[in-house]
C-alpha positions in Angstrom: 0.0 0.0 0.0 1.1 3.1 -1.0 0.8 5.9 1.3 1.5 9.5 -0.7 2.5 12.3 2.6 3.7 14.8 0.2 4.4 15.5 -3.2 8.0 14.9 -1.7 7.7 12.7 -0.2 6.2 8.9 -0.5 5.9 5.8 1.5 5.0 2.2 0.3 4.2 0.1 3.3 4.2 -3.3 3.4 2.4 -5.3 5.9 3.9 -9.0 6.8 2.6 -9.6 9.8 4.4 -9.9 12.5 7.1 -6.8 10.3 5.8 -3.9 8.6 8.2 -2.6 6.1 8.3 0.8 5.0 9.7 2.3 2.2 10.5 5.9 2.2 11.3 8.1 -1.3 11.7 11.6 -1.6 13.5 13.8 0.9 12.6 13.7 4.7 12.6 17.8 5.9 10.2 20.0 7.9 7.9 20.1 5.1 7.6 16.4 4.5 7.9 15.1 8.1 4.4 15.4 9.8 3.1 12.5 7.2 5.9 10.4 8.2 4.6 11.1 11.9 1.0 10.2 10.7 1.9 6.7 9.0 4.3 5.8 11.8 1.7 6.8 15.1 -0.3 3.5 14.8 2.4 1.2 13.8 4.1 1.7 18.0 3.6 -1.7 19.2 4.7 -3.4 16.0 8.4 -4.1 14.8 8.9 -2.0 11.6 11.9 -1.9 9.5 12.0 1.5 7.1 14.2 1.3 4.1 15.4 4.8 3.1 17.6 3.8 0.4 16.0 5.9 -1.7 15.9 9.4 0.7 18.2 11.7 -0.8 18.0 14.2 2.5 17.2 14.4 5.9 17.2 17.3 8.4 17.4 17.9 11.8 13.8 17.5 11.8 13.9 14.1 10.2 16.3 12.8 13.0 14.5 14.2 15.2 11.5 12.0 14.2 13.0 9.1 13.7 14.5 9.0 17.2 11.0 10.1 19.0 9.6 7.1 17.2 11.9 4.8 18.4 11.6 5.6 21.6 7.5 5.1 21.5 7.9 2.4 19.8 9.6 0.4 22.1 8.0 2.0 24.7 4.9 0.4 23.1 6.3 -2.7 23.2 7.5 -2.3 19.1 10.6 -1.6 17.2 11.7 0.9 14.6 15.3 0.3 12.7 16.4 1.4 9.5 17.7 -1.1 7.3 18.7 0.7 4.1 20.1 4.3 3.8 21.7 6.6 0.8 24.7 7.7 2.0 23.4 11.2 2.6 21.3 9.8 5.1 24.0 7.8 6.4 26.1 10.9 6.4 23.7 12.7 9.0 23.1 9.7 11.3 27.0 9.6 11.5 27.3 13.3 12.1 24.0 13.1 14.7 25.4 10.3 16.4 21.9 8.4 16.7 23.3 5.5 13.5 24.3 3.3 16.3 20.9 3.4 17.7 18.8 3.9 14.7 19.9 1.6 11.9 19.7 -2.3 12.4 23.0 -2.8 11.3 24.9 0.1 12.2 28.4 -0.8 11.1 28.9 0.2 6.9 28.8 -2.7 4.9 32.4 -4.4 3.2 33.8 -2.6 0.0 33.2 -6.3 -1.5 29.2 -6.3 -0.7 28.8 -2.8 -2.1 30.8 -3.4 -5.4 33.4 -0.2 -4.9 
C-alpha cells in the first residue's frame, strides 16, 4: 500500500505480519515530516523496519523523528530500525550520532558487498 504524505515525499508500506516494512522516497525535511509522523503513530507496538535507500536528504527535523519514534515504539512494546540508507542519510546519522541506535546494522557494509 502506497501511502503518498507529500508530493515529496512517499511511503509504500508493506504489511507481513508480524514486520511492517516501510519504504520511504523523496526527501525527509520540515515540510515532509508530519506525514511520516501520521503513518508511523499507529504502527508503535509493532516491529517495523524502514528502508530509506532511496531518501536523498534528511534534516534535523527528520532525525529528530526518527528518534522520538523509536523511543515510543519500544515503549509500546515495538521496534523501529532502519535497514537501508543513501549515503546522505548515512552521512547525518553519523554526524547526529543516533546510526548506532537507529539503523539495524549500524556498522557500513564491506567494500566487497557494495561493489566499490
Amino acid at each position: 500500500m502506497s501511502t503518498p504524505t507529500s508530493p515529496l515525499f512517499d511511503i509504500n508500506v508493506v504489511d507481513a505480519g508480524d514486520l511492517v516494512l516501510l519504504r520511504a522516497r523523496g526527501e525527509l525535511d520540515l515540510n515532509t515530516a508530519p506525514g511520516l509522523d501520521r503513518v508511523l503513530i499507529p504502527l508503535h507496538p509493532r516491529r517495523c523496519e524502514l528502508d530509506f535507500a532511496d531518501v536523498p536528504f534528511t534534516d534535523s527535523t527528520g532525525i529528530n523523528l526518527l528518534v522520538r519514534h523509536h523511543q515510543l515504539a519500544a515503549d509500546a512494546g515495538g521496534s523501529l530500525r532502519l535497514i537501508a540508507v543513501s549515503r546522505p542519510v548515512r552521512r547525518v546519522l553519523d554526524i547526529s550520532g543516533t546510526a548506532c541506535l537507529l539503523l539495524a546494522s549500524p556498522e557500513p557494509p564491506p567494500p566487497e558487498a557494495t561493489g566499490s
